[in-house]
N, C-alpha and C positions, 0 to 999 in steps of 0.2 A: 641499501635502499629501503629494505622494509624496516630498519631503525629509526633512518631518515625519516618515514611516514608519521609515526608518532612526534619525534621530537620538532618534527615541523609545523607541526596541528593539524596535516592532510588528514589523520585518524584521531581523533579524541578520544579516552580512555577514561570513563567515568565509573567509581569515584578514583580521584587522580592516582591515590595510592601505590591501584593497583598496574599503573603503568612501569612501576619498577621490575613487578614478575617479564613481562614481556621483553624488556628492552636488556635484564637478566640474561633470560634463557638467550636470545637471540646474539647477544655479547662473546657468549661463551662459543661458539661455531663449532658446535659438533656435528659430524657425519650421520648419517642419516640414514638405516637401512630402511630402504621402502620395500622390501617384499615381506609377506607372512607366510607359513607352511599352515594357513587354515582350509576348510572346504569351503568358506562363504567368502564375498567380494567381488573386486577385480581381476581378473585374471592378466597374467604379467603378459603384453602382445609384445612376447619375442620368442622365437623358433630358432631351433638349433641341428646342426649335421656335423659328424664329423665325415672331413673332404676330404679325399688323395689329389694334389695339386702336384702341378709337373716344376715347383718352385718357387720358394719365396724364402723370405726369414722372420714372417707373422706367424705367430702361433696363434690369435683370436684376428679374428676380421669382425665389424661391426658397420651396420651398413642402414642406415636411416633413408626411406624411399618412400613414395605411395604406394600402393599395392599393387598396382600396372606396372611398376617401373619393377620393383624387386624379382614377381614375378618373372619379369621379360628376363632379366640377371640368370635370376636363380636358374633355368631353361640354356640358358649359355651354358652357364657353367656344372652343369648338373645333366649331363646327356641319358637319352632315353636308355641306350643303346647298353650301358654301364661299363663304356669304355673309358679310354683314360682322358682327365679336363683338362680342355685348350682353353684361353680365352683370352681376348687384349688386355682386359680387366685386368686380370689376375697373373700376368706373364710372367710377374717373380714369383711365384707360388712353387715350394717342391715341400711333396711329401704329405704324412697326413695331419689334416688341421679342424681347429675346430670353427667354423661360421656360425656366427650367431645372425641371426634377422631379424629388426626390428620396425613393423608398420607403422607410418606416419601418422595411417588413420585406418581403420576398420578393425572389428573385431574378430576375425575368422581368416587365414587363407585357406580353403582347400585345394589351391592348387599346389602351394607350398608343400601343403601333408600329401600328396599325390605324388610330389619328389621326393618325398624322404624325410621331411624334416618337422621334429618334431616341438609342440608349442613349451613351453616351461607351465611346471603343474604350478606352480605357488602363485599367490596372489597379492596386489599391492594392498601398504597397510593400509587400515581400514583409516587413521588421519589424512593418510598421502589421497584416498579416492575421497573424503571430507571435505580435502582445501581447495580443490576442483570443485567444488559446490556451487559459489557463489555465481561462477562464469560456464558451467557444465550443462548447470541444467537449463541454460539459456541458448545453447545451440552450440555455443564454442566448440571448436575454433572454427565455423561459420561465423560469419558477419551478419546474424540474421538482425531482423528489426527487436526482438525481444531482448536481445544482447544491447543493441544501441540505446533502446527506451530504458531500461532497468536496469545495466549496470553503469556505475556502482549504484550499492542500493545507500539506503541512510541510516537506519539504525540497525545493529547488533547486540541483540540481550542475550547474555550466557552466566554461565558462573563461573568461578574464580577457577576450579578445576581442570578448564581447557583454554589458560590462557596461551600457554605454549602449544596446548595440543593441537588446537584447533583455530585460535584467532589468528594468531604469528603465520603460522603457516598457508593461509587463507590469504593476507596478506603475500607473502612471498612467492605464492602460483599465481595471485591475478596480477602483480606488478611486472611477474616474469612472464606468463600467456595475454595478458592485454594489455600491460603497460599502465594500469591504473588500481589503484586500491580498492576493495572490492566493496568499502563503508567507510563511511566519514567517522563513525561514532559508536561507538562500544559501549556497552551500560553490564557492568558486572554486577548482577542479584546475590540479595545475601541469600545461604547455604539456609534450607531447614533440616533442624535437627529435632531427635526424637525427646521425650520430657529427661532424658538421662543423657542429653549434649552429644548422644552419636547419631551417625550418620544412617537416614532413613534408609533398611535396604531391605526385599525378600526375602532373600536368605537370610536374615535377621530376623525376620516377623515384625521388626519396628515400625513400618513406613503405614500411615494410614490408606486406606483404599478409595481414590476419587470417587470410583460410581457407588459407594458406600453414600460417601460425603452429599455426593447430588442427591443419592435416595432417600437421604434422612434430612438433609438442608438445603437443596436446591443448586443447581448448575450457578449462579448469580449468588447465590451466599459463597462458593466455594470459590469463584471470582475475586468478590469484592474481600474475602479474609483473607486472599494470597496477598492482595493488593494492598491491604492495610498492615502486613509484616513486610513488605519492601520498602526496609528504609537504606539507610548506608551503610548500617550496619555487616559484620561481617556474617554472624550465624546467628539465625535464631532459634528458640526451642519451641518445640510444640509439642504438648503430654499427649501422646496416642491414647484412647478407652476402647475397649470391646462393649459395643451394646448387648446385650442380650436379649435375646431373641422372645423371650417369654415376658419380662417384664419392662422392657425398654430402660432400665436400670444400666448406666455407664457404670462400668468397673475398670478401675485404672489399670493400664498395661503397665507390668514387672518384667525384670529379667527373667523372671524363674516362668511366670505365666504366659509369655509371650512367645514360648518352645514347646508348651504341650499340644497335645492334640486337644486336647479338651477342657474345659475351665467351669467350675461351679458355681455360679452367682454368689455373691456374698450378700445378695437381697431376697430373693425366691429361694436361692436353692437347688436352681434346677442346673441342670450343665446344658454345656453349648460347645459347637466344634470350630475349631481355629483350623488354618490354613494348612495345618500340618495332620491335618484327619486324614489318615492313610485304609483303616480297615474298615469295610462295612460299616461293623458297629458303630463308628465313631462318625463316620459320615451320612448313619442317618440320622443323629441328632441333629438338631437346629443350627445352622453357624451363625457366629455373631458378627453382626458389619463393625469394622475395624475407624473408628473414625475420632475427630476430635471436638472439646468443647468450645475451643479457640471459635469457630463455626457459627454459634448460639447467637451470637451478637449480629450477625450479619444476618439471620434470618430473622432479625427481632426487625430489624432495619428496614428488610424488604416487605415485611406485613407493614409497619407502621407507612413506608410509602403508599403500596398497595389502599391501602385504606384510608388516608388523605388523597388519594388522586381517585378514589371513587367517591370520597365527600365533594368532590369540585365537579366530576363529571355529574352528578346529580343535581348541583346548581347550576350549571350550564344550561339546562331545559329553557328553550329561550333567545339562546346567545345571539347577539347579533354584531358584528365587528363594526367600527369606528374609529376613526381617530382619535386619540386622545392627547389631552393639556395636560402635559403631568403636574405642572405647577398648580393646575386648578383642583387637585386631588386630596384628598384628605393626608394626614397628618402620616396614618399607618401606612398608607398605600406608594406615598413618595418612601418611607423607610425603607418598604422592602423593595421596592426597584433599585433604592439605592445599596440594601445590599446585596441583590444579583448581581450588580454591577461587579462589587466591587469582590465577590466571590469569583464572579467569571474571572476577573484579571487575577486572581491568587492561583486559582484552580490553572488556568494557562499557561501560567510563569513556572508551577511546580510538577506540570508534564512536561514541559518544555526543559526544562534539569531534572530530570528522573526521579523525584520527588514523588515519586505514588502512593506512597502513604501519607503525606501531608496534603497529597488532594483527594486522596479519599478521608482523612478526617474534617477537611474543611467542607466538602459536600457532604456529610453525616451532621457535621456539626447546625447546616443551615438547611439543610431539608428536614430536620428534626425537631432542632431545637425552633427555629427563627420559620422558618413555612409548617411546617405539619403544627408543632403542640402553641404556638404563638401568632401567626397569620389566621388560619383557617378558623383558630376559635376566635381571635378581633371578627371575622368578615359576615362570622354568622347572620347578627344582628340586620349589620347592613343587605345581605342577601335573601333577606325578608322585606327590606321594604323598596318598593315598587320604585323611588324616582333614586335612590344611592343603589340597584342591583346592576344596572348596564353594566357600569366605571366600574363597579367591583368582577364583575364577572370579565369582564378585560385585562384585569390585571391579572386575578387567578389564571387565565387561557396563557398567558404571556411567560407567566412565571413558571406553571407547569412544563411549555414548552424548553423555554432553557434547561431548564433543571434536569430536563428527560435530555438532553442534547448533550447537560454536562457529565450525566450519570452512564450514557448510553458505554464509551467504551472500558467499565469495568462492570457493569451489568446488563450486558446487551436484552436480556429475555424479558427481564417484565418491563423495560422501558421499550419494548417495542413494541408491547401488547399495551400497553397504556398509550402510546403513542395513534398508535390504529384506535381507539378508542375516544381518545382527543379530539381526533381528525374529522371522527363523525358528528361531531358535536358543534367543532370548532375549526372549520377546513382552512379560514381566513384568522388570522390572527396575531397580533406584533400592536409593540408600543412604540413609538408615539401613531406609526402608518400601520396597519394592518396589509399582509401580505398570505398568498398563499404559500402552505405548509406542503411542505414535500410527502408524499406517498408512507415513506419509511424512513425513520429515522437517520436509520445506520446511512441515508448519501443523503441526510441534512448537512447543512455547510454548518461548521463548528462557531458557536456563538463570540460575536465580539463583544465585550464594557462597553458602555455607551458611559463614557466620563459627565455628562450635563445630568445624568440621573445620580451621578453620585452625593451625599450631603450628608459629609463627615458629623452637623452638628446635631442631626437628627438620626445619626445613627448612636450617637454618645447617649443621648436622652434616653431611646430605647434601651441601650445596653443598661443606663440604671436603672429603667424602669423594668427590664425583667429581672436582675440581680434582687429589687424589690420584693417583686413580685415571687418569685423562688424562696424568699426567706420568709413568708405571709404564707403559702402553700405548708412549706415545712412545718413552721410553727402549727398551724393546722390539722396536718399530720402528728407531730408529737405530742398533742394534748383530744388527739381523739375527737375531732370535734367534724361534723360533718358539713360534705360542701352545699347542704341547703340551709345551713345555718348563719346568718349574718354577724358577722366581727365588725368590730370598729377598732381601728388599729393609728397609728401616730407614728413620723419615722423622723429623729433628731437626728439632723444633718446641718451642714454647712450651707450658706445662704444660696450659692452659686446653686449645689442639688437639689435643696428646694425647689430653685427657679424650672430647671426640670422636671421635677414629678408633676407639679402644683399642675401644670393643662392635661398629667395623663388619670388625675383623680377619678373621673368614668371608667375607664379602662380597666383598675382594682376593681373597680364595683362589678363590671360585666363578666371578666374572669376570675374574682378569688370569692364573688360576694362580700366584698369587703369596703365597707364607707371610711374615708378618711378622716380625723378630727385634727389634723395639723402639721406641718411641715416646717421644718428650719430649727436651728441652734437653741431658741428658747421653745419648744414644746417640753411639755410637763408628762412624764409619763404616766400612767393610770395606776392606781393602788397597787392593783390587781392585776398586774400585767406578766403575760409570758412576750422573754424579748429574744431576738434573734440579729445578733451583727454580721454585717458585709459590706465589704466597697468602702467604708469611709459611714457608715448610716448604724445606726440602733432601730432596730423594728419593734414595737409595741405593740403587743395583740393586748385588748382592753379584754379579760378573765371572768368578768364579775356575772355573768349568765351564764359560767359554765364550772363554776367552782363547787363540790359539795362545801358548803361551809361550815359545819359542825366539824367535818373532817379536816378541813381546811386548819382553822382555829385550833384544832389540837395540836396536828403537826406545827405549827409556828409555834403554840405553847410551848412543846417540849423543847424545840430549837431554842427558844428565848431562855427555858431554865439550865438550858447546857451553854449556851452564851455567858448567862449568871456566872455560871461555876467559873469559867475561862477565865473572865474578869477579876474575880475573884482572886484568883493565884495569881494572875497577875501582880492588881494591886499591891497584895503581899508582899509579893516579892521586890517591886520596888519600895514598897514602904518598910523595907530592911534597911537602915543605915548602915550598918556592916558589907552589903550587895554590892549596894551602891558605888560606897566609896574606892574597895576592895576590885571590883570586876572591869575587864576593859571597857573603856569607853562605849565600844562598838558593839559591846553585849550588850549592855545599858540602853544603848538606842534605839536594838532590835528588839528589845526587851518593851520599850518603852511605846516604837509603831504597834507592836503587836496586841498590846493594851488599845492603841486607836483605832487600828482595823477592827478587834472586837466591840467595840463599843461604837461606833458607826454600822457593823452589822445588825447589833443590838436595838437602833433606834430602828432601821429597817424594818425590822420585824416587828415591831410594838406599833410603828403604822401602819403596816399591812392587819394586824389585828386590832386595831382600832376601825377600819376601815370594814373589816369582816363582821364586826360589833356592830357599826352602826345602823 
C-alpha cells in the first residue's frame, strides 16, 4: 500500500529522483524492531506476569483490550486471595506462563501494577513514535475535528537522510491507523555542507550558529540565504568563518582551527574562544560567532529594500487612492506593472514546484534591479511635479504592495514592518480599483498576474534600454569620470534597436547625465571615444573633455612607433621571395592578415592623433 502511494501520485516525491530511495527501502521488507533500551521516548504500553494456570498449551498469551476490559480480565484471572487461577477464559491453561498485556489506549494501568504486573522498561523507537506524527498529534485515534480538517496535510519538506526513516514509515502508520496518506507531496532539500563538503555537525565544530547568523545579519537574511541555496541540487557548500570578536575580521574555519579551544586572529592578533573553551582561562576570552559570508548578499538586499521603501513612504505624504487607466499611464509606469505581472506568474509557478531559489532570484532580480535602482530613480522627477505625482504615487503604493506580498514568505520581518508602514500612509490602494489592505500582511491573500497589464513589447524596450544604460554607467566608472559631469555618447546598433532606444533618449539624460547624438547602423563613432559592447549594440562615450591630451598624444605616439616596427617585419618577411614561395600556403596568409590587422590598427591611431592635434 504504501508503494502503491507513490507509484500512484497519491504522494509526489519532489525531485523525482529521489523517489527511488523510498520505493528501495520499502521493496526490500525487512522486519522492524520497534523498541529501543534508551531513557527517553515512548514507553512500550505492555505489562507482563508470569501466571501459574490450572492448564493450557500457550506458553505467551497476548491480549489487546481497553483498559476496562483487561483490567476486568486481569482480576478474573489474577485472585486477590493468591490462590490457585480459574477462569472461562483461560480453561486450557496448566502450569506456569508468561501473560503479556497490551492497552488499547492509555498510558498507565495502576491497577494492572496493584496485581502484579509489571510495564516493559524499553521504549518505542524514536522513528516508530515519529510516524505517529502526522495523525498523533491530531487526536488520533479519536475522530476529533482537528483530525478531520488537517489530515492529510499537503506539503512535506525533509532531506534526503530520512526518506526511509521517516517519510516511508509516516506513510505506512497513517494508511494502516486512518486509511489515508498523511501528504500529497514530498519536497526533498539539498543537504548543506561545510566549505570542505562534510557534513555540518557539533561535535565537529563545522556547522555555523543561527543566532550567530541573525545577530550579525538578521532573522530575514538568514531566511532569504537558506532559500536562495535550495535548488535541486543534491548538497551544497557553505565555507563556515569565525568572526572575531575584537576586530570583526572573518577568519576562515580549517580542520585544524575548528578543534581548538582558542584561535588567534590572523588580522589583530588577539585570540578568541570557540566552542570548545573548556577552562576558565579560555572562556574568559571573547568567543567568536561562528557564521557565514554566503549571508552578506542577503543583508545587502534587505538594506537596499529597506531604503527604497522609505524613498516611497516619503513620497506618499499626500497619497490619495483612485482609480486608475493603466493605458493612460506613461511609458515607464505601464513597464513596471507589466513586469510585476509577469514576475508574480514566475515567482507562483516556481513555489508551486519547489523552485525556491529561482523565486528568490527572480524577486532579487526585480526589486533590485527593475523597482529599487531603475523605477524609483525614473519616478523621482515625476514625483516633484504636482499634476504627474497622483498616478505615480499609485503605482509606487501598488507595486510596493505586491512585492511585500511576494517577498513576505521568505522574509517575513522587514516586509511586515514595511507593510504597517504602508498602511499608514496608503490604507486603500490597488490598480486599476483601489481596495482596502489588510491589517498584516502575513493573512493578505497572495497576489494574482493581472495578464491586460502585461506588454511583452515594452518590456523588450526597457530590457535594452537598461542593458544601455549599464554599459554608459560602466564606461563611466572605468574612465573615472563623475556622475555630474555630462557625456554625450552614440550607440550603433541595428535599425529595429534603434527604433527602441530613440523615445527612451530622456531617460539617459535623467539617469546617466548622458545626451544622445545618434542611434542606428550608420552612426560614426567619435574620435575620441571609450566603447563598451552588449546585446547586439556598441556604446560610445565621446572622450574629448576628459582626455589629458599631452598624455594622451604620447601614449598613441609610442603605440603608432611600436605598430611601425610590427609592419616593418612584416613586410620583410613577406617581401622575402625565398618565404614566400617555400612556406605553406596558410603561413603566408596569416602572415599576410597580420600585416592588415596591423596596419588598419595603424591608421586608427594616426586619427585618434590627428584628432588630439587639432
Amino acid at each position: 500500500m504504501a508503494m502503491d502511494a507513490v507509484t500512484s501520485g497519491r504522494v509526489k516525491i519532489t525531485p523525482e529522483r529521489y523517489a527511488k530511495s523510498y520505493l528501495d527501502w520499502l521493496g526490500e521488507k525487512r522486519d522492524w524492531p520497534v523498541s529501543r533500551q534508551l531513557w527517553w521516548g515512548h514507553r512500550i504500553p505492555v505489562w507482563h506476569k508470569r501466571v501459574n494456570f490450572d492448564g493450557t498449551n500457550w506458553e505467551t498469551c497476548v491480549f489487546i483490550f481497553t483498559e476496562d476490559e483487561v483490567t476486568s480480565f486481569a482480576q478474573r484471572i489474577v485472585p486477590t486471595d493468591g490462590g490457585s487461577l480459574q477462569s472461562d477464559s483461560v480453561s486450557e491453561l496448566r502450569g506456569e506462563h508468561d501473560l503479556y498485556v497490551c492497552l488499547g489506549n492509555g498510558e498507565t494501568w495502576p491497577e494492572g501494577e496493584r496485581l502484579g504486573f509489571t510495564r516493559d522498561p524499553e521504549v518505542l523507537d524514536t522513528w516508530f513514535s515519529s510516524a505517529l506524527w502526522p495523525h498523533s498529534t491530531l487526536g488520533w485515534p479519536e475522530k476529533t475535528p482537528e483530525l478531520g480538517y488537517f489530515y492529510p496535510t499537503s506539503v512535506l519538506i525533509t532531506s534526503r537522510d530520512i526518506i526511509t526513516l521517516w517519510v516511508a514509515r509516516m506513510v505506512l502508520t497513517g494508511l494502516n491507523n486512518v486509511g489515508e496518506v498523511p501528504f500529497r507531496q514530498v519536497f526533498i532539500h539539498p543537504k548543506i555542507l561545510d566549505g570542505y563538503g562534510e557534513t555540518m555537525s557539533k561535535s565537529k565544530g563545522n556547522g555555523v550558529d543561527p543566532l550567530d547568523i541573525v545577530d550579525k545579519f538578521g532573522a530575514d537574511s538568514l531566511r532569504y540565504g537558506l532559500t536562495s541555496l535550495t535548488t535541486e541540487t543534491q548538497d551544497v557548500r557553505m565555507p563556515v568563518q569565525f568572526e572575531c570578536p575584537h576586530c570583526q575580521a572573518l577568519i576562515d574555519q580549517t580542520k585544524k582551527n575548528r578543534e581548538l579551544p582558542k584561535v588567534a586572529c590572523s588580522k589583530c592578533g588577539k585570540e578568541f574562544s570557540t566552542q570548545w573553551a573548556r577552562t576558565d582561562a579560555d572562556k574568559a576570552i571573547p568567543r567568536a560567532a561562528v557564521v557565514s559570508e554566503r549571508f552578506e548578499v542577503a543583508r545587502n538586499f534587505m538594506n537596499k529594500l529597506w531604503n527604497a521603501a522609505r524613498f516611497s513612504l516619503i513620497n506618499l505624504e499626500g497619497y490619495s487612492p483612485a482609480p486608475v487607466n493603466v493605458n493612460e499611464l506613461p511609458v515607464e509606469d505601464r513597464w513596471l506593472l507589466s513586469r510585476l505581472s509577469t514576475v508574480t506568474q514566475e515567482v507562483t509557478a516556481a513555489i508551486e514546484a519547489f523552485h525556491y531559489a529561482d523565486a528568490a532570484k527572480l524577486l532579487y532580480d526585480f526589486a533590485w534591479d527593475e523597482f529599487c535602482s531603475f523605477y524609483v530613480e525614473i519616478s523621482k522627477s515625476r514625483l516633484q511635479d504636482e499634476a504627474a505625482k497622483p498616478n505615480a504615487q499609485r503605482v509606487l503604493a501598488h507595486t510596493l504592495d505586491v512585492l511585500l506580498r511576494l517577498l513576505h514568505p521568505i522574509m517575513p520581518f522587514i516586509t511586515e514592518e514595511i507593510w504597517h508602514n504602508l498602511g499608514q500612509l496608503a490604507p486603500k490602494r490597488g490598480i486599476p480599483e483601489p481596495y482596502e489592505a489588510t491589517q498584516h500582511v502575513i493573512i493578505a491573500p497572495w497576489p494574482r498576474p493581472d495578464s491586460s497589464h502585461q506588454d511583452k513589447a515594452t518590456e523588450a524596450r526597457f530590457a535594452t534600454f537598461q542593458a544601455a544604460l549599464a554599459a554608459l554607467r560602466e564606461i563611466r566608472s572605468r574612465q573615472n569620470i563623475p556622475p555630474r559631469n555630462k557625456v554625450e555618447f552614440c550607440i550603433k546598433c541595428d535599425a529595429a534597436t534603434a527604433a527602441l532606444l530613440q523615445p527612451m533618449a530622456a531617460y539617459f539624460q535623467s539617469m546617466a547625465n548622458a545626451t544622445a547624438t545618434g542611434f542606428g547602423p550608420s552612426v560614426v563613432p567619435p574620435p575620441m571615444a571609450s566603447k563598451s559592447a552588449v546585446s547586439g549594440m556598441e556604446i560610445f562615450v565621446d572622450m574629448k573633455d576628459f582626455i589629458d591630451k599631452p598624455a594622451e598624444i604620447a601614449k598613441n605616439e609610442k603605440e603608432e612607433q611600436k605598430l611601425l616596427g610590427l609592419i616593418k617585419g612584416k613586410e620583410a618577411k613577406l617581401g622575402n621571395a625565398s618565404f614566400v614561395d617555400r612556406a605553406p600556403a596558410n603561413v603566408v596568409e596569416t602572415e599576410r592578415a597580420g600585416l592588415a590587422q596591423y596596419q588598419e590598427q595603424l591608421a586608427s591611431i594616426r586619427a585618434a592623433l590627428a584628432a588630439l592635434r587639432a
